[in-house]
SELUM-785916 format. One record per residue (C-alpha): residue in one letter; x, y, z. Coordinates in steps of 0.05 Angstrom, whole numbers, plus 5000, padded with zeros to 4 digits. Layout:
AXYZ/...
This chain:
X097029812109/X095430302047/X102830462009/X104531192014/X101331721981/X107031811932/X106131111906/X112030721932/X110130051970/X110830172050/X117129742073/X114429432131/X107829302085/X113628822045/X116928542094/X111328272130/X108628012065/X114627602053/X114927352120/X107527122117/X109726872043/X115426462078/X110826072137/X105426032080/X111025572031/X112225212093/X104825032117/X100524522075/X094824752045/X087924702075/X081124602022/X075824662064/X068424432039/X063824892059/X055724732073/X049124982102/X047624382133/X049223692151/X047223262078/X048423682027/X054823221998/X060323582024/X063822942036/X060122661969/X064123271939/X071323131972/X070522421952/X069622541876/X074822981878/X079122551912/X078022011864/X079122511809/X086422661841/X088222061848/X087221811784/X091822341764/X097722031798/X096822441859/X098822131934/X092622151972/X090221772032/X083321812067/X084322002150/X077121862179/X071021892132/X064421912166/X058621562118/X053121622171/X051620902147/X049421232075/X051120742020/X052721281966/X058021632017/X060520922027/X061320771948/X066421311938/X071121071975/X071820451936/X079620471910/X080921101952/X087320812004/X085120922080/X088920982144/X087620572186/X083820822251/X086320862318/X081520402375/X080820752436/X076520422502/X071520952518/X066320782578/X065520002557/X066620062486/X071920152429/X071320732392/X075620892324/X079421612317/X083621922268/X090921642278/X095222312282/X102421962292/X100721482239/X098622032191/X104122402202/X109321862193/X105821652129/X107022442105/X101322382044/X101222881997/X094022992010/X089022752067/X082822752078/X079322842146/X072122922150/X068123302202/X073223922219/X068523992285/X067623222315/X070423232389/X076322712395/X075322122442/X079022222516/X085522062517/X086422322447/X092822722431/X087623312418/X079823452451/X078123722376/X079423362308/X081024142276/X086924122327/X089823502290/X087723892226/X093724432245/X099023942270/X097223572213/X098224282159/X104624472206/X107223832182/X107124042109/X101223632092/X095423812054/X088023782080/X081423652056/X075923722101/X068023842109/X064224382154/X057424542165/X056025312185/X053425202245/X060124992282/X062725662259/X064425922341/X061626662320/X054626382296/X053425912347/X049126382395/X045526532323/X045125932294/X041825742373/X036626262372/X034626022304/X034025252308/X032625232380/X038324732377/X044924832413/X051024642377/X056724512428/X061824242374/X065024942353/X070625192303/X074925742318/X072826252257/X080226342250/X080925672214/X075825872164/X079026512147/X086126102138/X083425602089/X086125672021/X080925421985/X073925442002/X068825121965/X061625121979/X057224611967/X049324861958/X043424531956/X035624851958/X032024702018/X026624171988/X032523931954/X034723742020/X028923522052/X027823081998/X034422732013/X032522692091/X025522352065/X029521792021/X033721742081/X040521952049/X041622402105/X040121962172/X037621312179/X030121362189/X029221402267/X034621882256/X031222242208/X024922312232/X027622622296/X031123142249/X025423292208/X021223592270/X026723882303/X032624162266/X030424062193/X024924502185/X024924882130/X024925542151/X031825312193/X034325092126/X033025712094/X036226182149/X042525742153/X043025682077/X043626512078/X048426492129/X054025982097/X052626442029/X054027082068/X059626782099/X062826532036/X061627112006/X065427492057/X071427012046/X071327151982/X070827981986/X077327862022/X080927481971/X078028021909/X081328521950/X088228181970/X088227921888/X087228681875/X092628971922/X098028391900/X097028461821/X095629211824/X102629581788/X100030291816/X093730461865/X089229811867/X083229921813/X075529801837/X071729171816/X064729171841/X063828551865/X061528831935/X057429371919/X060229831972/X058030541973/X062731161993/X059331862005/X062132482007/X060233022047/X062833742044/X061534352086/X055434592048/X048434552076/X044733922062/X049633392069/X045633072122/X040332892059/X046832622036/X048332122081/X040931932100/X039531892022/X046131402028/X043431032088/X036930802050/X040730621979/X045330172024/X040429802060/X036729701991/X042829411972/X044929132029/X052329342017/X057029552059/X058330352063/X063130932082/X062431632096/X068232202083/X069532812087/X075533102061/X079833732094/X083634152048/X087634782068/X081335262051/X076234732095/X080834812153/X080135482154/X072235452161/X068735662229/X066735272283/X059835322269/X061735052204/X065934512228/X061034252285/X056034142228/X060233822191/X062133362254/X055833272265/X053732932199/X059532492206/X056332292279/X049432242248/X053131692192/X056431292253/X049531342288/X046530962220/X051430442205/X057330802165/X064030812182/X066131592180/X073431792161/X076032502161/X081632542107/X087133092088/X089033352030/X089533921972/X084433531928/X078533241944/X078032771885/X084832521894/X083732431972/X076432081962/X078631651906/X084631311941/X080031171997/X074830861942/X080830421911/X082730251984/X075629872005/X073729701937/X067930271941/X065730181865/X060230711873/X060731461898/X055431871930/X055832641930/X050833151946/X049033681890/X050934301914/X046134901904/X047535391844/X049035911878/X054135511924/X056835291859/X057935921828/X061436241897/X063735661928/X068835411876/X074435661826/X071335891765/X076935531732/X075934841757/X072234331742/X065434091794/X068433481837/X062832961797/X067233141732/X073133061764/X071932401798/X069132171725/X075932401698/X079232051739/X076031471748/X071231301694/X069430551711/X067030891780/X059630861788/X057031641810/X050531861847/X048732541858/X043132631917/X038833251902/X037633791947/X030933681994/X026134331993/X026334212069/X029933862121/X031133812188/X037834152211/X042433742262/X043134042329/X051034232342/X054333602357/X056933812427/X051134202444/X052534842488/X058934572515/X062434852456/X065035602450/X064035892387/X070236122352/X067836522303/X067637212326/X075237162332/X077136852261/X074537492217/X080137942264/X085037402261/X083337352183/X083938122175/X091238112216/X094337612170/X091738042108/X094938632137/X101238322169/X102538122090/X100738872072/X105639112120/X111038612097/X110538842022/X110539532044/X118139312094/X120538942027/X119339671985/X123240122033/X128239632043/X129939481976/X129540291958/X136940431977/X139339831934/X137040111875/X143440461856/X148339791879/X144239251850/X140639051781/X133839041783/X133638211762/X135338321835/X131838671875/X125638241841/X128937631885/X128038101949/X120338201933/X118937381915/X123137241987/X118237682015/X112137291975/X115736602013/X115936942078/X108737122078/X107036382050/X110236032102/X107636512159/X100836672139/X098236192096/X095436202018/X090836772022/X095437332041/X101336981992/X096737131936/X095637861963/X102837951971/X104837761903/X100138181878/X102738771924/X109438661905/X108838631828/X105439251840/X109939671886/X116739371841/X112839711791/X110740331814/X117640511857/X123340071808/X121140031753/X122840731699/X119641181697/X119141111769/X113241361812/X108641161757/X104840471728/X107440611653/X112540161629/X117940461587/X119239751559/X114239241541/X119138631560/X118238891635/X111238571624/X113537941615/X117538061680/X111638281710/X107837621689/X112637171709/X114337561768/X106637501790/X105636811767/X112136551803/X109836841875/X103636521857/X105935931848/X111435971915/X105436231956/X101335581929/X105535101937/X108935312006/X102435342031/X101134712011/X106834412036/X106034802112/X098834492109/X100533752094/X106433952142/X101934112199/X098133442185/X104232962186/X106033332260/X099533202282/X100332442264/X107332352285/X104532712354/X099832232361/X103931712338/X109631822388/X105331992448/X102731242438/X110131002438/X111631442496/X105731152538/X107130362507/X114430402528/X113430702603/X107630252613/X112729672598/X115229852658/X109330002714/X109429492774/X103829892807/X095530012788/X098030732811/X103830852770/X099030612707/X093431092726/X099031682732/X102231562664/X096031442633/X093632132661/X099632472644/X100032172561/X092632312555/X092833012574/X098833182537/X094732922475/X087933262492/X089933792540/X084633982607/X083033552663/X083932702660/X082432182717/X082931502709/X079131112752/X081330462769/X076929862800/X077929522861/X078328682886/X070228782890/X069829142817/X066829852851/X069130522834/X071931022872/X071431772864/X077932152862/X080932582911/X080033112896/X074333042862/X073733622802/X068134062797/X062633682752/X064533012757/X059432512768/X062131832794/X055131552776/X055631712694/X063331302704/X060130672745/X054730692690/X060430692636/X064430132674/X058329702683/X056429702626/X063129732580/X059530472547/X062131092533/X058231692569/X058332372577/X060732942530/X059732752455/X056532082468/X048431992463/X048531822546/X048332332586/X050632822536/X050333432576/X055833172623/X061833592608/X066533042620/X067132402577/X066931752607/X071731152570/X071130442598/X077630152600/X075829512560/X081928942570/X081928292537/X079227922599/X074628442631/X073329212639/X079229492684/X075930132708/X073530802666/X078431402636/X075532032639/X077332672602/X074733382609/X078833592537/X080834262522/X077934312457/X071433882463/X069733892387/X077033242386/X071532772413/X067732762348/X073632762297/X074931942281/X082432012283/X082232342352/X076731892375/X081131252354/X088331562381/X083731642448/X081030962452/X087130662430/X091330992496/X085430752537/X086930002509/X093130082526/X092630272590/X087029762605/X092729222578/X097729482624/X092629492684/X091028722670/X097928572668/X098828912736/X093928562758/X096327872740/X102328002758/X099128152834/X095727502828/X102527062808/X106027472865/X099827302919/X100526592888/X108226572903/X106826872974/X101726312984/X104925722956/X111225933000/X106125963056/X103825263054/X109625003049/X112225353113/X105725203143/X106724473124/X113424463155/X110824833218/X104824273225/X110223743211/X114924003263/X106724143310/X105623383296/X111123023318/X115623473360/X109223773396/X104723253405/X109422783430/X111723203482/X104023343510/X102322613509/X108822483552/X107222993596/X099722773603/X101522103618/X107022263673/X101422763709/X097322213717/X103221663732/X106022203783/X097622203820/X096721443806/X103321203835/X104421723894/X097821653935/X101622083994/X101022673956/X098523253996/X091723543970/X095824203940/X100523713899/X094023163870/X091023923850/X097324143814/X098023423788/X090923433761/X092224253735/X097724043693/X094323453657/X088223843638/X092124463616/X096523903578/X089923593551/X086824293531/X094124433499/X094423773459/X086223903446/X088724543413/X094224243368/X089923683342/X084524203323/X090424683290/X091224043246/X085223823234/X083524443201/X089324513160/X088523813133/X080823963120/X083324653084/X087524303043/X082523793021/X087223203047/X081222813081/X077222353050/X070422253071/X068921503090/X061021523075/X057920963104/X050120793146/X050621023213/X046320983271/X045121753299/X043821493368/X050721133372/X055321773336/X050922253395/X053321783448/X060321723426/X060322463424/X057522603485/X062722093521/X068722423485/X065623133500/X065722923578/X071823273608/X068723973586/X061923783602/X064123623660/X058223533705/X052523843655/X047523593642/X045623363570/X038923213552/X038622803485/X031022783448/X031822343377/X026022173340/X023021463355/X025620983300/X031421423270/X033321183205/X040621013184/X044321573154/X050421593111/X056422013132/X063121983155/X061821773236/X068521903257/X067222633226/X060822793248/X062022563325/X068023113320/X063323603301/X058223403359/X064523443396/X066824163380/X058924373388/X057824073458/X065024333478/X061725113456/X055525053493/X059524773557/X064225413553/X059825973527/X052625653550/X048125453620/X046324823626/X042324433608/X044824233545/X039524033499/X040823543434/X034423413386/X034723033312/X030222833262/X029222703183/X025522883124/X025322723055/X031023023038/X034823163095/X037222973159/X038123523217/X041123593296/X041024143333/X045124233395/X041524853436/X044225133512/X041025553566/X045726133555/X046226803553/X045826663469/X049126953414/X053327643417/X048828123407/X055028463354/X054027793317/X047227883302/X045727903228/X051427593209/X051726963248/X055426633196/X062426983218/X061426423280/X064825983237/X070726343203/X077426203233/X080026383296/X073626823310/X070126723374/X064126973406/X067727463448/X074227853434/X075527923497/X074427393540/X077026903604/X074626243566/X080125913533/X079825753458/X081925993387/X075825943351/X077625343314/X072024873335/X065325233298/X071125243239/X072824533234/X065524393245/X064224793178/X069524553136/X066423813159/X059023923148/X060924273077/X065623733060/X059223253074/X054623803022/X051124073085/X049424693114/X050324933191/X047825543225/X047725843287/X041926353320/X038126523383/X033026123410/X025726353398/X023926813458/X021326753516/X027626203524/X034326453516/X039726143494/X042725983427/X042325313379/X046425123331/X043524643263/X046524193222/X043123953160/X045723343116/X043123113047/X039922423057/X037521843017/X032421213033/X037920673074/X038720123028/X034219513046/X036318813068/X033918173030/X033717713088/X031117223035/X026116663056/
């Protein structure tokens, strides 16, 4: 955060400095050596240095040093005391890791631990050896460690598309950026292939698999760039934190980036400007910013003027600058603190035409380039010339903006006269004082008049006023009255002063109203974010955040706001009621694909609404969109970033919401299985029990009472198969909660198909009943491996279908193929619901059955278990109709398979 304008440091600035001074005392120091590519003596580097350190006294002890079996790596090390590793058993074999307890017990002043991105053996304390890098700096130690560029997390996808090699050992860039010391270790490409040749990289297999894969040269060049870039980043950020913390006043410029600031002003041609800008920074390759600074008199311009002046500041964004729209009463002061701020050491400014010069500007002053070299002579200053033709940019909003400007020259004209009119009021009012007061005075009446005006009206009719006044104090007060002569010279000097005082009041009230005005705007802004932050702290509901969302952005942009929020299957929905010229299709474009659209955006510009994704840390919560009052907001960067930053917010809150769903839904559930698992507890032994006694005694009561009438043996032999379908019914309630809960294993072993069909057919009996089955297996079936018990209860539940929904005969058919092994169990019936068809697959969702309505006894557990089995086993079942002209339906089963193991019989 910049310190105030007035020059004192910002408080908050300070206090978060000393509390990131405080954990930075506290936290051991990281030096991280930096390199291109594997071989270029990064650890060759540590090492000497080490051995340097400790040869000044220092305590220093290496952690893990790889040496890639090179016998100059392994030479430094000589005298350098080691850790000793940690053995861990990995898949057969012991492999030796950095010992993390032992380190930290030991407490060296300095260690060293090579290869920040090497992934830690299982059953490490760690997956990733940089993790043991910050418990080891939390501890207070110091670290020296190596990295190659290409385990940076950020280049990985580049450093991929440029090797063709994927890296999947990665760094978090945030480790990089909180290493204290960085040094780079550089070495040319030939250099280094040299070194892989000699076989000081790799051993030579090793080597020569590098060579025509990785280690081509152009690689090395491209990644070489990249770890000097990225240093040189690092370092840009230390110049400028060095600057800010030894800095007594405003932080000077150094050019060591070679950034480039331009500023644009409302005259024509500033577009030149910033494209003449564009091309010098891509020459230069530098960084660049564009401004454009609003004094009191800019403000003032019309909106003609001002779209144009948006619009350059769009075309800028468009061609890689970062546009900023500052405030102030000078533009030199305003564009230089913003130079000193990003360490801009060069300045680009248009040159203004002569004429624009000579009309556009106080003959008095200075032009800004002599200013700005006042002010700042180590600044480096570039004037663009004016082009003898160019193309003009089309308004920045197009049509959708009214013009202002035929009202500002009658507003312009009232404020002239309303200050006319006041000077005129203070005359006649004053007139009867003359005889009661002095006229010292009555000259305080006409400069409270000159402050009135300022406040009120502005600069322009202050300066009118003052003149007014001096005049009418003259011509009414002053003797001889009625008349501009002056009896006595001194009431020139009153005259001078009187002028030149209401100047200065007008001036610097104005000022103050402006700068006023500006602070309002940004404490608006500011507390309309608060406002929204604080009740979002409190929504429980996706609707209450859509509401208050609505309600803070329209209080901040005024006209018409919807926020659009998705749904479990990420659509959109229009709202209701839907305003006139909203297009749902521009907001699913801008949700899909995380884009603005619409008004002031290059898609679909002619859309009068703007379209905002709502971009969350996880994912894109749905789209905000605004229909502002005043469209020209959209282009000005500080109302652009107050927008996108309540449309964070609300996304935040959203995704909170929504997690917050989930946990509840996951609370819900959990307390659902475990009622469920007391209800099947309660099923399995108080139920079951019960049916089996009651199946046995119906057939005790039939087998030991052969006097029974023929009524009583058929209410006997009722009750046991009601009390069989009953206990059928439980068993298949927890059979599918067990397979739901994934507490079956599957006991794989080589079956025979013919003997798991039988079995099944003999348990399916009672419901067959008397059908027929007609069983067809392919001659010589080979063994296949599932779980029998399984598979004959999904025979079982298919048979037990066809009898109740199905004709006879029942028809059962298997055979194999290369890579799978199939049955299909088909009936005579009527076939498949005809409200099923095209989505056959809703046969086997739980407790759905064929017909909603219907005589036949069941809960539509059976095709479900059957699922949950076959899937279980990595298959597949289906159901359909069977090809016309039969009828009927079929349902398939299909299992992986492999070739049966053979038997060695031996001789």
């Amino acid at each position: 955060m910049p310190p105030p304008h007035d020059g004192r440091p910002d408080p908050d600035h300070l206090l978060n400095q000393l509390r990131d001074d405080q954990a930075r005392a506290k936290r051991g120091r990281l030096r991280l050596y930096f390199g291109a590519s594997a071989g270029v003596g990064k650890t060759c580097a540590m090492l000497s240095a080490a051995q340097r350190e400790l040869a000044a006294g220092r305590d220093l002890l290496l952690g893990v040093i790889e040496t890639h079996g090179r016998p100059d790596t392994a030479a430094l090390q000589a005298g350098l005391p080691q850790l000793p590793l940690k053995a861990l058993p990995y898949r057969g074999r012991t492999l030796h890791e950095l010992d993390l307890d032992a380190a930290l017990a030991r407490q060296p002043e300095v260690l060293l631990v090579d290869e920040l991105a090497h992934s830690n053996v299982e059953g490490s304390r760690h997956p990733k050896r940089w993790q043991d890098v910050v418990e080891l700096l939390e501890a207070g130690i110091e670290v020296w460690t190596a990295l190659n560029v290409q385990h940076l997390e950020s280049l990985n996808g580049t450093v991929g598309a440029i090797t063709g090699v994927r890296v999947h050992e990665t760094v978090p860039d945030t480790l990089l950026d909180r290493a204290d010391e960085i040094i780079l270790i550089d070495v040319s490409p030939d250099e280094l292939l040299a070194r892989l040749k000699a076989g000081k990289v790799y051993r030579p297999q090793q080597a020569e698999r590098a060579a025509q894969h990785f280690f081509r040269k152009g690689n090395l060049v491209a990644l070489r760039e990249i770890a000097l870039r990225r240093t040189a980043e690092r370092v840009e950020d230390d110049v400028h934190l060095y600057r800010v913390a030894q800095a007594q006043g405003p932080a000077p410029v150094w050019n060591t980036s070679g950034a480039l600031l331009v500023g644009v002003g409302e005259h024509e041609g500033a577009e030149h400007t910033v494209r003449a800008a564009a091309r010098l920074a891509g020459q230069l390759n530098a960084r660049w910013r564009v401004a454009y600074v609003e004094t009191p008199r800019l403000q003032r311009l019309p909106s003609t003027e001002r779209d144009r002046i948006l619009a350059v500041l769009q075309l800028a964004e468009e061609m890689g600058a970062v546009p900023s729209v500052l405030t102030g009463d000078d533009i030199a002061t305003e564009l230089l603190r913003l130079a000193r701020q990003h360490n801009c050491a060069t300045l680009v400014l248009g040159r203004a035409r002569p004429s624009a010069v000579f009309f556009g500007r106080r003959w008095w002053r200075p032009r800004l380039a002599q200013q700005l070299a006042h002010a700042a002579p180590a600044l480096d200053l570039v004037e663009v010339g004016q082009p003898p033709a160019s193309r003009r940019l089309p308004p920045a909003l197009g049509p959708t903006l009214e013009d202002e400007a035929p009202h500002r020259p009658r507003k312009r004209w009232l404020r002239y006269g309303i200050a006319t009119a006041v000077s005129v009021l203070t005359a006649v009012l004053a007139t009867p004082l003359l005889g009661w007061f002095d006229l010292a005075n009555i000259v305080m009446l006409f400069l409270l008049g000159v402050v009135i005006v300022a406040v009120k009206l502005g600069r322009g009719p202050a300066a009118l006023s003052a003149v007014l006044n001096v005049a009418a104090f003259d011509y009414f007060f002053v003797p001889p009255r009625f008349s501009f002569a002056v009896s006595d010279v001194q009431y020139l000097l009153t005259f001078a002063v009187m002028l030149a005082v209401g100047l200065l009041t007008g001036q610097l009230t104005a000022g103050l109203r402006f700068q006023a005005r500006i602070m309002a705007g940004r404490e608006r802004r500011a507390r309309s974010l608060f406002e929204l932050t604080r009740d979002l702290s409190s929504a429980l509901q996706s609707q209450q955040v859509a509401e208050m969302g609505e309600a803070a952005v329209r209080a901040s942009f005024g006209g018409e706001v919807r926020i659009l929020l998705s749904d479990a299957e990420d659509r959109l929905h229009a709202p209701v009621p839907t305003p006139p010229d909203f297009d749902l299709t521009v907001a699913d474009w801008a949700f899909r694909n995380g884009q603005a659209a619409g008004l002031a955006t290059h898609t679909l510009s002619a859309n009068p609404w703007h379209y905002l994704p709502l971009k969350a840390p996880m994912r894109v919560r749905g789209v905000l969109a605004l229909r502002p009052a005043q469209a020209r907001g959209l282009l000005i960067p500080e109302q652009v970033q107050q927008l996108d930053t309540l449309a964070r917010q609300i996304a935040i809150a959203q995704e909170r919401v929504h997690y917050v769903e989930v946990a509840q839904q996951a609370v819900v559930q959990m307390e659902s299985e475990s009622l469920r698992a007391a209800l099947l507890a309660a099923i399995s032994h108080d139920v079951r029990t019960p049916l089996t006694a009651l199946i046995g005694l119906a057939d005790a009561l039939r087998n030991t009472h052969p006097a029974l009438s023929p009524e009583q043996d058929r209410l006997a032999q009722a009750m046991t198969e009601e009390a069989r379908q009953l206990h059928t019914l439980v068993s298949n309630l927890l059979d599918m909660a067990r397979l739901q809960s994934g507490a079956v294993n599957l006991r794989s072993d080589w079956q025979s198909v013919e003997e798991v069909v039988g079995g099944a057919i003999r348990q399916a009996r009672p419901a067959l009943g008397t059908r027929p089955v007609l069983v067809r297996l392919e001659p010589a079936l080979p063994l296949v491996e599932f779980d029998a018990t399984l598979i004959e209860r999904v025979l079982v539940n298919l048979l037990e279908n066809a009898a109740k929904y199905g004709q006879p005969p029942i028809e059962i058919d298997s055979g194999v193929t290369e890579a799978e092994w199939w049955l299909r169990v088909r009936d005579q019936g009527p076939g498949l619901p005809a409200a099923l068809r095209g989505r056959e697959h809703e046969l086997f969702d739980t407790f759905t059955r064929g017909e909603r309505e219907s005589a036949t006894p069941g809960m539509g557990l059976g095709l479900a278990i059957a699922r949950a089995i076959v899937e279980a086993h990595r298959g597949q079942i289906s159901a359909q109709n069977v090809p016309p002209p039969a009828q009927g339906a079929e349902f398939t089963l299909r299992l992986p398979r492999r070739a049966p193991p053979t038997l060695d019989l031996g001789e």
